[in-house]
C-alpha positions in Angstrom: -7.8 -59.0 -2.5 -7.9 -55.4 -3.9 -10.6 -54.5 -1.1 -8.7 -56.2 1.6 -5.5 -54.7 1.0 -7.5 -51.3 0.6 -9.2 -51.3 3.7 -6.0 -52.5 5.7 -4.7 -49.8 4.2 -7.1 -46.9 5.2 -7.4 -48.8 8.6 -3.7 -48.3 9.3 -4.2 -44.3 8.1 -7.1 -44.1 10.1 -4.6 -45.2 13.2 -2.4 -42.6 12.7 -5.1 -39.8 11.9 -6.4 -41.0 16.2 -9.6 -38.9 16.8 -10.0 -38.4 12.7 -11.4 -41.4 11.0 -12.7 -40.2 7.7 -10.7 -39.6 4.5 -11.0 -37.3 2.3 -10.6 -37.0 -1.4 -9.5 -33.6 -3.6 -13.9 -32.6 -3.6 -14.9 -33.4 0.0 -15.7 -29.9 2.2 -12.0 -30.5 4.2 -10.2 -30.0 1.2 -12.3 -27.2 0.1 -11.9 -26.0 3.6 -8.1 -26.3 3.9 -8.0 -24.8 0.5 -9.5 -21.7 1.6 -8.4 -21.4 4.7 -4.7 -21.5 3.0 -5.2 -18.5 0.2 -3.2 -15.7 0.3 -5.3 -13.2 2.8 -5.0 -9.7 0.7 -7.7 -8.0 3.1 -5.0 -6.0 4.9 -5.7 -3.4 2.5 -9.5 -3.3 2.4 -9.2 0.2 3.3 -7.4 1.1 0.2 -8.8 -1.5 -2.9 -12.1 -2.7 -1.9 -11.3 -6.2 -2.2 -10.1 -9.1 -0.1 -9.0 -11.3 -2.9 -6.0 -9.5 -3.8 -3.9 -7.0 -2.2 -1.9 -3.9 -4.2 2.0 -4.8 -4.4 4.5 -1.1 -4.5 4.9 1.1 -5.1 1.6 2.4 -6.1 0.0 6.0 -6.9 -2.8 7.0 -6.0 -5.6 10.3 -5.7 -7.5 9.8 -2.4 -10.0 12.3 -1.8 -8.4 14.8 -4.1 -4.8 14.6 -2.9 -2.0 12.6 -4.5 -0.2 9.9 -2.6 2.7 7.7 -3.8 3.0 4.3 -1.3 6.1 2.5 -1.0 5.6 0.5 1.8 2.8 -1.0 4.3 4.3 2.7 6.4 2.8 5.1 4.0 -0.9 3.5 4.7 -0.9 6.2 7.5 -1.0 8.8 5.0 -3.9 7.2 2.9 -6.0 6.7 6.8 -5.6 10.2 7.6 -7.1 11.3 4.3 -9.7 8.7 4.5 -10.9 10.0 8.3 -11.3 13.5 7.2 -14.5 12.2 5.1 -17.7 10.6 5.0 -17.9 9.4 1.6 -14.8 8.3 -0.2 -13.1 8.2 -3.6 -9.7 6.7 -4.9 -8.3 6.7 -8.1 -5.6 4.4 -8.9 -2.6 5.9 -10.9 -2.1 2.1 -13.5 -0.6 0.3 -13.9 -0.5 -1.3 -10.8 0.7 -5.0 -9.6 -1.6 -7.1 -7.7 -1.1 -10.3 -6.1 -4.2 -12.9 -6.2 -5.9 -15.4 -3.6 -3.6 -17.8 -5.5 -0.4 -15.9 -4.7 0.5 -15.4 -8.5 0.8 -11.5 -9.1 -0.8 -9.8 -12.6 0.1 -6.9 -14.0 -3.5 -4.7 -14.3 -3.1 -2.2 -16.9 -6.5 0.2 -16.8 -9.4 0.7 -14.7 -11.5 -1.4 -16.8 -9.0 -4.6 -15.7 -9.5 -3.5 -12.2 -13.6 -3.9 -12.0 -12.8 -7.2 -13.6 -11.0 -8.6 -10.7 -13.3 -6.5 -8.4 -16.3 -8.4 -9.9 -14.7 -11.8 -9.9 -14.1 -11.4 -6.2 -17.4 -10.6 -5.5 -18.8 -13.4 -8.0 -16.3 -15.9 -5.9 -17.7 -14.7 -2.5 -21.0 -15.0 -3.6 -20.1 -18.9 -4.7 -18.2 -19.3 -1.5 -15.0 -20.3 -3.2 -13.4 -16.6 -1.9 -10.8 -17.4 0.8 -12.0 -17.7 4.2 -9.8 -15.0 6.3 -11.4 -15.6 10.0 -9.2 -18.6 10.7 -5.9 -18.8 10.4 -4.7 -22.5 10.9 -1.0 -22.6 12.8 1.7 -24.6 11.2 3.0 -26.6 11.1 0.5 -29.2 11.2 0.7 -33.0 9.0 -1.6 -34.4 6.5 -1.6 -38.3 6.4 -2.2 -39.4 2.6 -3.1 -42.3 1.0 -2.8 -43.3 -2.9 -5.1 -45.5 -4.1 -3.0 -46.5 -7.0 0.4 -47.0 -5.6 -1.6 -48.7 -2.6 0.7 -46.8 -0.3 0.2 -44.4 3.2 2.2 -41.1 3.9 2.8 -38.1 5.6 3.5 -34.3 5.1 4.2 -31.9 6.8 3.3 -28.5 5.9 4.9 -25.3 7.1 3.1 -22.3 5.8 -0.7 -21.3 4.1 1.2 -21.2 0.6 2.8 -24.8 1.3 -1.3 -25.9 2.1 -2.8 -24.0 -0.7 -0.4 -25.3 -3.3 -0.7 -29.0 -1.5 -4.7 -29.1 -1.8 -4.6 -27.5 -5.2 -2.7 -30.4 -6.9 -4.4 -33.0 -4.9 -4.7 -36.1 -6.9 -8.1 -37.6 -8.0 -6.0 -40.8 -7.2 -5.2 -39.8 -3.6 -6.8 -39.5 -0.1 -6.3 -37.6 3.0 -7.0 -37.1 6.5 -5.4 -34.1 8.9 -3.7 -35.5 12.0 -5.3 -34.0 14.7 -5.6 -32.1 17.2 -4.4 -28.6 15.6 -4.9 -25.2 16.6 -6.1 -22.1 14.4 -6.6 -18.2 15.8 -9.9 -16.8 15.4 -9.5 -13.6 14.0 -11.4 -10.8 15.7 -11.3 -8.6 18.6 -9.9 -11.0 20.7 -7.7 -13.2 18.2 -8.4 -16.5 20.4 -6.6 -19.6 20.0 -8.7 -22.9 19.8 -7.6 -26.6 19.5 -9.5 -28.2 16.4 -9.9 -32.2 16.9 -12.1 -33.2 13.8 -13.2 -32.0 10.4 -16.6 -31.8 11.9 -14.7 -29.3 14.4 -13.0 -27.6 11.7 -16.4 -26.9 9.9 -18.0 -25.5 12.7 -15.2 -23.5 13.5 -15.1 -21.8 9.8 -19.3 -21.9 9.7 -19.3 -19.6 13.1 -16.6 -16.8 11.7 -18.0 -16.6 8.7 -21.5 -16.0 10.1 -19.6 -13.2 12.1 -17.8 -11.6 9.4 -20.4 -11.7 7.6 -22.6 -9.7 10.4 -19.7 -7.3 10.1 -19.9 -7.0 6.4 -23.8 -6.5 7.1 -23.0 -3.7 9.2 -19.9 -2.0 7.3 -22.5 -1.8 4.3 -25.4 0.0 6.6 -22.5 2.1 7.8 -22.0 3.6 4.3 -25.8 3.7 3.4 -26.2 5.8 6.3 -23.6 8.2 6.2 -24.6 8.9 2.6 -28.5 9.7 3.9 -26.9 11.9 6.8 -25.1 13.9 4.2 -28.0 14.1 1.8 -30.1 15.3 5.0 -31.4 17.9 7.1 -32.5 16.5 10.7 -34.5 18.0 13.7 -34.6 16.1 17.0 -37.8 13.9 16.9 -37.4 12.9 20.5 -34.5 12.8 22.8 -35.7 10.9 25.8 -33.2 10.4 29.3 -34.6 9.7 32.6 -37.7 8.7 31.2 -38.2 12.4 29.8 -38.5 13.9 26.9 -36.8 17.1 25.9 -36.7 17.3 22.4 -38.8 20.5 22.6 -35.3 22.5 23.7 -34.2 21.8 20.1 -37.3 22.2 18.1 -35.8 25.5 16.9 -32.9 23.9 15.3 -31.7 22.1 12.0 -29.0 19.7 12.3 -26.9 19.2 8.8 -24.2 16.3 8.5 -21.2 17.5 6.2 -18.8 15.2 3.7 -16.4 15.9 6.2 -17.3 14.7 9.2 -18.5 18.2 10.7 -22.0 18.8 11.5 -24.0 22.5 12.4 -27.4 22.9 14.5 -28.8 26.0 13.2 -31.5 27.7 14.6 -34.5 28.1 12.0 -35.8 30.8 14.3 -33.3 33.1 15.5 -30.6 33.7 12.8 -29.1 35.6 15.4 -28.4 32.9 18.0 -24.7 31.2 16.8 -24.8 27.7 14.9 -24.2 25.0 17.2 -20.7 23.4 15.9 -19.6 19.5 16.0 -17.9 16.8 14.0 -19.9 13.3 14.1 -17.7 9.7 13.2 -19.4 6.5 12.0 -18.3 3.1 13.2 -19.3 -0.6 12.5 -18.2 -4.1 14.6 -22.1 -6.5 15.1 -23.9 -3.3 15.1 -23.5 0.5 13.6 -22.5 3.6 16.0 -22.7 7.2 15.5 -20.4 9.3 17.8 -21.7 12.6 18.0 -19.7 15.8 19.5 -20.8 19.2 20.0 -19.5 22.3 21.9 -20.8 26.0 23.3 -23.7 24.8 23.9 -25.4 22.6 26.8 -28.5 21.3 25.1 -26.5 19.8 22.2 -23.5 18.8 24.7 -25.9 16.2 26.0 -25.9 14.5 22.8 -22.1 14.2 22.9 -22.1 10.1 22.9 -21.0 6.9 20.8 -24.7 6.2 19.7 -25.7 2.3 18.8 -28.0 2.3 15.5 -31.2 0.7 16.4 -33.2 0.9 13.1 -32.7 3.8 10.1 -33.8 5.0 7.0 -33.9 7.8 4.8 -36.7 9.5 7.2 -35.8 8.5 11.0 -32.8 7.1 12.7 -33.2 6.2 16.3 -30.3 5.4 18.1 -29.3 4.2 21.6 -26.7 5.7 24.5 -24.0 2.5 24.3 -23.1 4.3 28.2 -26.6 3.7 29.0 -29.5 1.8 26.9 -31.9 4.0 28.6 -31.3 7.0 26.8 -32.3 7.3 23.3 -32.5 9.7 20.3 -34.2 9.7 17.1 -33.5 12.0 14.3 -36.1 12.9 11.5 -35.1 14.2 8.1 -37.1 17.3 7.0 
């Protein structure tokens, strides 16, 4: 009778749930999918603390590439960006203690540095696990989650408004309970584009979350080769291996010259031959979406001029880096380290 009166049970739910007909209990990969789907997304300010699990609350001091800066609100970031663009390589030094609020949404007090890299390390260790919070879909609310007890032998219904209402929801699912999402729903894809898609099954949901995460993490992939390279072009000095357009080489019109990369985004051609001939001047900026790009720009002089391009990365290291015209694949350059 128990069985009979459970099964007419999840028969009824899986009425309700229309195109959904599995249930799921507090370990299944929907509720570990809703779960982290629903943490509170502190990437916003990547740019400032390094980490996505967490998010700095105000006001909060801090040195940034030598140069104090108080911030009392999300409108002061602009001040910490323009310090950040006028360098390669970064440092920040946080003024503690400072308030943090967690993928959980509770907010800790951190008193040192050393508390910091603790929460730093646990992020990464949680990424690593996959248990971090996924922060490529965004599911819109409300949507409704059809429950069932198995104790109480009884169906319902919530309806959830918000990613806290979610997160707190699947965090204190019962052992004792089951659930399906009522679909369809819709989520945004966040990205360039921030598309909209309708989600009609858990399988859906799963491929959904498995597709942005291999893209973010593409884009983590290539952040990280961003930094490793700007580090070797500021530890460098380049010549022009090859510079090849129209099917033509002309490297030879800079085989005179030295390129170095400086900290702050300047770079100099000097010619090696004729100290009398004036440095070449420019500023260079790295970039990172799929791939790696190195905008270069010169002036008062032609040769280098026609370098002036955003550059895709096609393979580096700390002796060549070849890169490709993104105006036009046929045109390519590869620096040498000397």
């Amino acid at each position: 009778m128990s069985f009979i009166g459970l099964t007419s049970c999840q028969n009824e739910l899986d009425t309700e749930n229309g195109q959904n007909p599995n249930t799921n209990n507090a370990d299944s990969q929907t509720a570990s999918n809703l779960e982290r789907t629903s943490m509170y997304d502190g990437s916003f300010d990547d740019f400032l603390d390094g980490m996505s699990c967490s998010s700095i609350l105000f006001p909060v001091t801090a040195t940034v590439n030598g140069t104090k800066v108080t911030l009392l609100s999300q409108a002061d970031y602009s001040s910490v960006l323009n310090l950040l663009a006028q360098f390669n390589n970064d440092e920040i030094v946080f003024q503690f203690p400072l308030t943090v609020r967690l993928s959980n949404y509770t907010e800790v007090e951190v008193a040192n540095q050393a508390e910091y890299d603790a929460l730093a390390n646990a992020c990464s260790e949680a990424e690593n696990a996959g248990e971090a919070a996924i922060h490529c879909l965004d599911i819109d609310f409300p949507i409704t989650i059809l429950t069932y007890n198995l104790n109480l032998d009884q169906t319902g219904s919530v309806v959830i408004g918000s990613n806290e209402e979610l997160y707190t929801f699947m965090k204190d699912f019962g052992n004792d309970e089951l659930f399906s999402v009522n679909y369809p729903i819709t989520a945004t894809l966040n990205g360039e584009n921030n598309s909209v898609v309708e989600i009609t099954s858990d399988m859906d949901l799963q491929s959904r979350i498995t597709e942005c995460l291999s893209n973010d993490a593409a884009m983590d992939d290539a952040k990280d080769n961003a930094d490793a390279l700007g580090t070797i072009l500021v530890d460098g000095t380049f010549k022009v291996k090859s510079f090849v357009s129209a099917g033509v080489d002309t490297a030879s019109d800079y085989a005179n010259y030295t390129i170095d990369f400086a900290n702050n985004l300047t770079c100099t051609a000097h010619n090696t031959i004729n100290t009398t001939i004036n440095d070449v001047e420019g500023t260079y900026e790295l970039s990172s979406e799929l791939d790696v790009f190195l905008k270069l720009t010169f002036s008062g002089n032609s040769s280098f001029e026609l370098l002036n391009d955003t550059w895709k990365v096609t393979s580096y290291s700390e002796n060549s880096i070849s890169l490709q015209s993104t105006t036009n694949a046929a045109i390519t350059l590869v620096l040498n380290q000397i």
